[in-house]
Every structure is written in C-alpha cells, then in structure tokens.
N, C-alpha and C positions, 0 to 999 in steps of 0.2 A: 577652371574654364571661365572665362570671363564674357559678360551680356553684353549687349551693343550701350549700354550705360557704363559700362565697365566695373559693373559689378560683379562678383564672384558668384555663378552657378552652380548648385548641387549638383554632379553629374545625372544626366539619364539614367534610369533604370532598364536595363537590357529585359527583354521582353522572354519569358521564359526559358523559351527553346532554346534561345540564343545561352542564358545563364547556364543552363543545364549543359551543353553541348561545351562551352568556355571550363564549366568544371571538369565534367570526366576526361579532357582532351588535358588537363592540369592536371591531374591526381591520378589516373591507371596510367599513364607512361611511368611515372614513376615510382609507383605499387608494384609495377610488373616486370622493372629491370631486372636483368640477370643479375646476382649478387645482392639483390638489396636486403639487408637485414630490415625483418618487419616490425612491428611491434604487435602483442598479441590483439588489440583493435585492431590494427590494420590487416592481420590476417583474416579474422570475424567479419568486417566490410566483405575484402574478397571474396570469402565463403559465400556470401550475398548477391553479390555482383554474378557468381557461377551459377548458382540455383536461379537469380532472374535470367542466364541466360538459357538456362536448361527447358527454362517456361515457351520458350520461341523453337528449341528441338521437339520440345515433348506435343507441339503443336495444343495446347491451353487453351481452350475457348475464350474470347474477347474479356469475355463476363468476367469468367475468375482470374484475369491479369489485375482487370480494374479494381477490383473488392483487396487483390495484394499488394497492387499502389495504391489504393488509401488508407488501405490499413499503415501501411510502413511509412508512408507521411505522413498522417495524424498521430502518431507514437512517435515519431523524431519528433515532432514538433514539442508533442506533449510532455516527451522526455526536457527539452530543454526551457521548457517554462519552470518546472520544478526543480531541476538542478542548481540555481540558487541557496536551495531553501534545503539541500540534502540533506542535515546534519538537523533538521529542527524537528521535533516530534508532532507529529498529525494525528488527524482521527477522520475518518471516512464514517458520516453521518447520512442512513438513509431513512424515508417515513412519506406518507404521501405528500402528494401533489397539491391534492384538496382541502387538504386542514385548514380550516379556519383562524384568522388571527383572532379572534376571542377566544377559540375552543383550547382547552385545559392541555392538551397535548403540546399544541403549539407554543404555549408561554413556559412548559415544561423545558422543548429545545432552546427555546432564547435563553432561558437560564441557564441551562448544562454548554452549553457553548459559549456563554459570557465567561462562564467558571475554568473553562479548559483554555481558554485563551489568558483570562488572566493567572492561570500557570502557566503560562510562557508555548503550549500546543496551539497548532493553526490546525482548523476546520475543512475538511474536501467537500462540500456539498455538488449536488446536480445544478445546481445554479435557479432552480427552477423556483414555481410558488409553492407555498402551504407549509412543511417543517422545514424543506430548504430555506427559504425565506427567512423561516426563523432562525435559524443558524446562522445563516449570513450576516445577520442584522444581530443577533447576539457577539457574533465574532468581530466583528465590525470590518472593513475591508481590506484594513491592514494584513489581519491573521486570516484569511477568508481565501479559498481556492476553490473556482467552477470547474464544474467540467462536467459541457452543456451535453445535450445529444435534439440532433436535429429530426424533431417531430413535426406533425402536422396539428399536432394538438399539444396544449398545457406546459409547453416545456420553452418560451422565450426568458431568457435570462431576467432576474429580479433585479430591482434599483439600488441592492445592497453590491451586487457583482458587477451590474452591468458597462462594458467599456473598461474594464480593468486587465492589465494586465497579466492575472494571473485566472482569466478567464479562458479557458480552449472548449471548444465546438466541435465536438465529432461525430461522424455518419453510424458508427456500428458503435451495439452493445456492448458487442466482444471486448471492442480494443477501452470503451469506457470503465467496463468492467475490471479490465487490468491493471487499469493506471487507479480505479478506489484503492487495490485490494496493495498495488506493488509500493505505492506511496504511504501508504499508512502504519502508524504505529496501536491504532486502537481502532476498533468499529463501534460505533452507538446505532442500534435503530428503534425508530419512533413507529407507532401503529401506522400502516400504510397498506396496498393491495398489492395485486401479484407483484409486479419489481419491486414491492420492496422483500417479499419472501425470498422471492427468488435471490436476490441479492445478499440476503442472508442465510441463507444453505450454501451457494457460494463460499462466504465468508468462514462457515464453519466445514465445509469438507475440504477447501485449502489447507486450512489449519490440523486438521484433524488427520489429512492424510500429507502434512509436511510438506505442502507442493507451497507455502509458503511460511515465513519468518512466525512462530508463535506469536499471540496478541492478544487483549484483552476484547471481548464480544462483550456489550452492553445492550442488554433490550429492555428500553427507559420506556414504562407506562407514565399518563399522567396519573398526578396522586386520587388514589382509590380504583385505579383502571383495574380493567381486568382482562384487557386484550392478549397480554405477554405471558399471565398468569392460565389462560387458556390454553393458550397454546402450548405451554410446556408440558400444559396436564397432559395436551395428545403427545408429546414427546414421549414421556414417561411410558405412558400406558398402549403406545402401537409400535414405538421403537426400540425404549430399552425393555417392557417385560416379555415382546418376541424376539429380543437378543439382537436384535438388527445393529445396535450399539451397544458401546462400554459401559458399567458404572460410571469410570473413571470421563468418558466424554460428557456426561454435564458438568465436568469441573472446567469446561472448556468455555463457558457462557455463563452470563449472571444474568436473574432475572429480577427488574427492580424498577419501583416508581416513586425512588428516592432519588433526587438529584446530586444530594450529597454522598449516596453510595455507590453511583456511578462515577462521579468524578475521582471516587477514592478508589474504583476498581482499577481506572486506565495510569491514574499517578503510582497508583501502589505497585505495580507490574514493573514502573520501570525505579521502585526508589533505591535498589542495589544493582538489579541486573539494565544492563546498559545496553545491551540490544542481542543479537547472534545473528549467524550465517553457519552454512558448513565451508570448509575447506575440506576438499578429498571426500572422504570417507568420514570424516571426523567433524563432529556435532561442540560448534564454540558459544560459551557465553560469555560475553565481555562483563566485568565486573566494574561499578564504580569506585570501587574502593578492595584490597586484597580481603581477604574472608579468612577466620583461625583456622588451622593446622586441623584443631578438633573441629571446627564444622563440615570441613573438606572429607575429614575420615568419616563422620556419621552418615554424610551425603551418599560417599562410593559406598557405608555397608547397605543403609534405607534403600537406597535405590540402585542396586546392583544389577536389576530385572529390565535396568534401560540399556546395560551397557550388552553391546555383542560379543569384546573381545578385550582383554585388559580392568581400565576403573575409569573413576573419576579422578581427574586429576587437576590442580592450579598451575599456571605456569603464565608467562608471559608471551606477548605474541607470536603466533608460528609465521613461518619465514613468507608465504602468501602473505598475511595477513599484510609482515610489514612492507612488501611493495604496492602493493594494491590498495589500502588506505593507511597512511602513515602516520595522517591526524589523528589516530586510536591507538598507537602502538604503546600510549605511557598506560593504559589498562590493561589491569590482570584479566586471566583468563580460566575458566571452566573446559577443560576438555575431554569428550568423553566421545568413543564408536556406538549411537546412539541405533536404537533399535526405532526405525523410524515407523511402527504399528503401533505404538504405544505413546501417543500425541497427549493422551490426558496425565499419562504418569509424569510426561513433561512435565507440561503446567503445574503438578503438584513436586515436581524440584523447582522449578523458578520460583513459587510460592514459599515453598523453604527458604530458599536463598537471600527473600526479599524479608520475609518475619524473621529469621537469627540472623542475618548476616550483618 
C-alpha cells in the first residue's frame, strides 16, 4: 500500500475481533468439509474448538470461560516462544525472590548457571529478583528464558531478561507451572519459601509418579548451607521411615552445595541416555550411542522388576517415533512396558546406562 509520499506502507493491523472472526471463517470451513483428510493436529484443534463449544451448551459461568481463554492463550503463546529452542537442553531453576546479591546463595546460582550454559543448557528462570536474577545474569540472555507471572508484588522482570524475547508473562500459576516442568531437561533449586517448596514437590511427584519425562532434581545449598540438608532430614524421618515413600525415591533428588556436583548431576543424566517418551504402552530411551549386547542382557536380568510384560530390549526407532520426530530416528533405543510405580528403579537404570554404557 502506498502513503500519500508514495511510500510503501506496513499494512494495518486488523483490530482483534476482526483477526480472530477473518481466521476461524479460514480454517473451520475447511477442517470441517466433508471428506477432508485431517492430520492428527488438526483433529486435536477440533476436539478443542468442540469442548469450547460445549462450554456455551453446558451454560459455564462467565468466570470460568475467561480463566480457559487465558489459560489456552498464554500456553499457545508460550508454546511458541520455545519451540525454537525444542531440541536444546534446559534446566528450570527456582529459589527466592529475596536473596540478596551479596548473600552466598545468590553467587552459588550465578555460578551453577554460568556453568550449565557454558555446556551448551539454557536456564528457565521466573524472570524475577534475588536467585532468578542470578541465573539470569550468570546465563547471560542469550541462554536465558523468563517466564514471568503477574503479581502485585516482587515479581517485575530483571535487567538480565527484561524486553527479550524469550521473555513471556502469565496470569496463573498452573499454566506457569507447566510450561518450568514441560520445558525442562533438569530442575536446580536454591533456598527459597513457599513457591519455591511448592514448586519442588511438583517437580518431584511428576517425576516420581511418571506424569512427566524423568530428570535430574538438584537442591544447590550455598557452601556450608544447611537449608537443603534440613530438609531432607524431615524427608527421611516423616516420609520414608512412615513408608509414605520408596527407598528407591531419594534416588530421585540430589542434595548438594557443591556447584560442581550439581552441574555433574544434570550433565551426567544425559551423557548416554538421550532423552524418553512413551509411545503406547511402551516406556523409550533414546540412546546416544548403541550400548553392548552384554550391557543390554545385564540391564533386562538387573532390572526385570521394571518390566510388566516381555524385557528390555535395543532396537531402533519404533514406527511413531519415526513420523512424529524424525530428527531422532539415527538413535538407538531402550525399549521396555515399564511398570510406571516404580520412578526410582527408573532413575537407577538410566544411572546404569549412563556409568557402563
């Protein structure tokens, strides 16, 4: 479009309603023709587009329409800030608000995050002040991901994140929560109050009850702390000797206010095994490299007590695997019908895996 100078014009930007009413009047006609072969996206949208319309049958209170349109709009969004970045190793780092940049805590994060960046890992902080900060500022903004949450207090984005990027802003905990735990390859947390507890009982009963991907938990005291070392004590002594937990789950968490033992815990996790998912029923770990004949058999007798139905077995990728991510397909694979109650016996095959293989 051309200006009364005749210069060339950005087009207008169509004002919401207008944007929104111009797509679905483009995209459900042709979703919803007879005959159309869909793709499995496009079915999943649909499913969506049905349940929001079921929200207008079922008569839904105002309130909870709006709470499921900002939820499902700040998670597309958020989904597509990080899809870039899918394939690079993270770490979801929480700790207070308040930490001081002199205090021993804080200069503990700037280092463990200097260190995970320069292995080639980006940092997911809250964006906010105190270990956020630190991380930020140790990761530096390159390798550096916020993801704010809108308070009335303590939580404006820091000078290491702020105006970037790879910075997103959300209303709920829930959906904030999702996007630490769905994005990351490692959790580290630093002495902090309730969110940050909270955020790490999250972090470990996902894990512990398979609702997500296995990962290395790191709870980095500063040197000589004794915040993390507490706490485990009441682990110990009100969780596992009343049975509430496994033995086998504190293999599921390191407790440390070594820098270099943390950085060795989230590297060493992935220095053979390469990631998982399940397909079906069936429990995959992707290999960087193929593993001996003899490791494979030691693996299926050791740990038998994981499988339900069959063994362990090596093979290369199963037929999901290769349409759904293809860029994986040159990796071996771990395949086994994993007895999904037993999260810590995991962690101590992937620990095998990674010490012989």
């Amino acid at each position: 479009m051309k200006g009364p100078m005749g210069r060339t014009l950005a087009p207008r930007k169509l004002p919401r309603e207008r944007r929104r009413r111009s797509l679905t009047a483009e995209v459900l006609p042709r979703l919803t023709a007879p005959g159309t072969h869909l793709t499995r996206e496009e079915e999943l949208v649909l499913e969506m587009v049905e349940s929001s319309l079921r929200l207008l049958r079922d008569g839904t209170p105002l309130g909870d329409v709006k709470l499921l349109n900002s939820a499902l709009r700040e998670l597309r969004y958020a989904f597509k800030v990080f899809a870039p970045f899918r394939h690079v190793h993270k770490v979801s780092v929480f700790g207070s608000a308040r930490t001081a940049p002199t205090a021993p805590a804080y200069k503990a994060a700037t280092a463990f995050s200097q260190r995970m960046a320069d292995a080639d890992y980006m940092l997911i902080t809250g964006a906010g002040n105190g270990i956020m900060r630190a991380c930020n500022e140790g990761a530096g903004r390159e390798r550096s991901f916020g993801v704010n949450i809108r308070l009335p207090f303590e939580q404006a984005p820091n000078e290491f994140i702020r105006d970037d990027a790879k910075l997103v802003t959300l209303r709920y905990f829930f959906t904030r929560k999702l996007i630490f735990i769905k994005e990351a390859h490692g959790v580290a947390l630093f002495p902090g109050g309730f969110g940050t507890h909270d955020e790490a009982y999250e972090a470990l009963t996902l894990v512990q009850t398979g609702k997500t991907r296995p990962m290395p938990i790191v709870f980095l005291d500063a040197p000589r702390g004794t915040y993390w070392k507490t706490w485990k004590r009441y682990v110990e002594e009100h969780l596992l000797r009343h049975h509430l937990i496994s033995e086998e789950d504190l293999g599921l968490f390191l407790v440390t206010s070594d820098v270099d033992q943390a950085v060795a815990e989230i590297t060493g996790f992935y220095r053979v095994n390469h990631s998982s998912r399940y397909v079906g029923p069936r429990f995959v770990i992707r290999l960087r490299h193929q593993l001996p004949a003899a490791l494979v058999a030691g693996l299926a007798h050791d740990f038998k007590d994981l499988v339900l139905t069959g063994t362990i077995e090596q093979g290369l990728a199963l037929p999901e695997e290769r349409e759904q991510e293809p860029e994986l397909n040159g990796l071996f694979r771990l395949v086994l019908e994993l007895d999904r109650a037993k999260a810590g016996r995991l962690r101590q095959l992937i620990d095998r895996v990674n010490r012989d293989g």
